[in-house]
N, C-alpha and C positions, 0 to 999 in steps of 0.2 A: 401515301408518301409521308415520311416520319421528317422529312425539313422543309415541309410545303411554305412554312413561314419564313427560312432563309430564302426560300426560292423567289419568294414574290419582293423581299427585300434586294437580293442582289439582281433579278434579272428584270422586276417591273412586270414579274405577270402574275396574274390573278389568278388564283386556286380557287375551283367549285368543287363543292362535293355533296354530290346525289345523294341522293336517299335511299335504303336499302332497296330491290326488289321494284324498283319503278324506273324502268327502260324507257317511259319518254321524255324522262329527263335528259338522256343522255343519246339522239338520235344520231348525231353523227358516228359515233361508236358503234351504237345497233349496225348503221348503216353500213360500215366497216369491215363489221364483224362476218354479214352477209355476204360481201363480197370475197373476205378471204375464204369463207365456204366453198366460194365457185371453184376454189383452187385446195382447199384441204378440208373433206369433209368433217365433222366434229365426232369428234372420238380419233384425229389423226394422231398419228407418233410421231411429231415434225421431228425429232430425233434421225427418224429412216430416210430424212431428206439433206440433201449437203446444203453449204452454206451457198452455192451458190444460186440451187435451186430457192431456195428463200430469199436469194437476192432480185432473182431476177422476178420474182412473184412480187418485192417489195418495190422494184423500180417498175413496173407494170402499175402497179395502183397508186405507186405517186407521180404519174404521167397521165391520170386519168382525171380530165375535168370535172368539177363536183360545184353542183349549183348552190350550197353553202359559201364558196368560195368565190362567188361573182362567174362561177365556168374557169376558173385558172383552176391550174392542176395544183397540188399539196407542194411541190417542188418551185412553183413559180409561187406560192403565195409567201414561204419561209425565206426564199431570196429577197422577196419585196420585202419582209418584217424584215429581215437581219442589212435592208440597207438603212 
């Protein structure tokens, strides 16, 4: 991200940035990553998919409670922040 430092300026959030080649820096992601597997195995051509097949896979996974999150879904935690 090439304005990670406006970003943390105007929105108040902190940029981290991993180290190359060490995924348990970044587990939530990993964690992520695996579940959109369940739905597009790797090497897919999400191209061959419409937008709304993406939509509904991405409203799927942020309706999904994640223990990172205290068990609130991605959707209830970004409502809580953005109040």
């Amino acid at each position: 991200m090439a304005q990670h430092a406006r970003l943390t300026i105007d929105a108040g959030v902190q940029v981290y940035f991993c180290d190359p080649q060490s995924p348990w820096q970044r587990g939530t992601n990993e964690n992520t990553n695996g579940l959109l597997r369940q739905y597009f195995p790797k090497g897919t051509d999400l191209s061959a998919h419409s937008a709304e097949e993406i939509a509904a896979v991405a409203a799927a996974l942020n309706s999904r409670p994640r223990k990172t999150l205290h068990w609130k879904t991605p959707a209830e935690a970004l409502d809580e922040w953005l109040r």
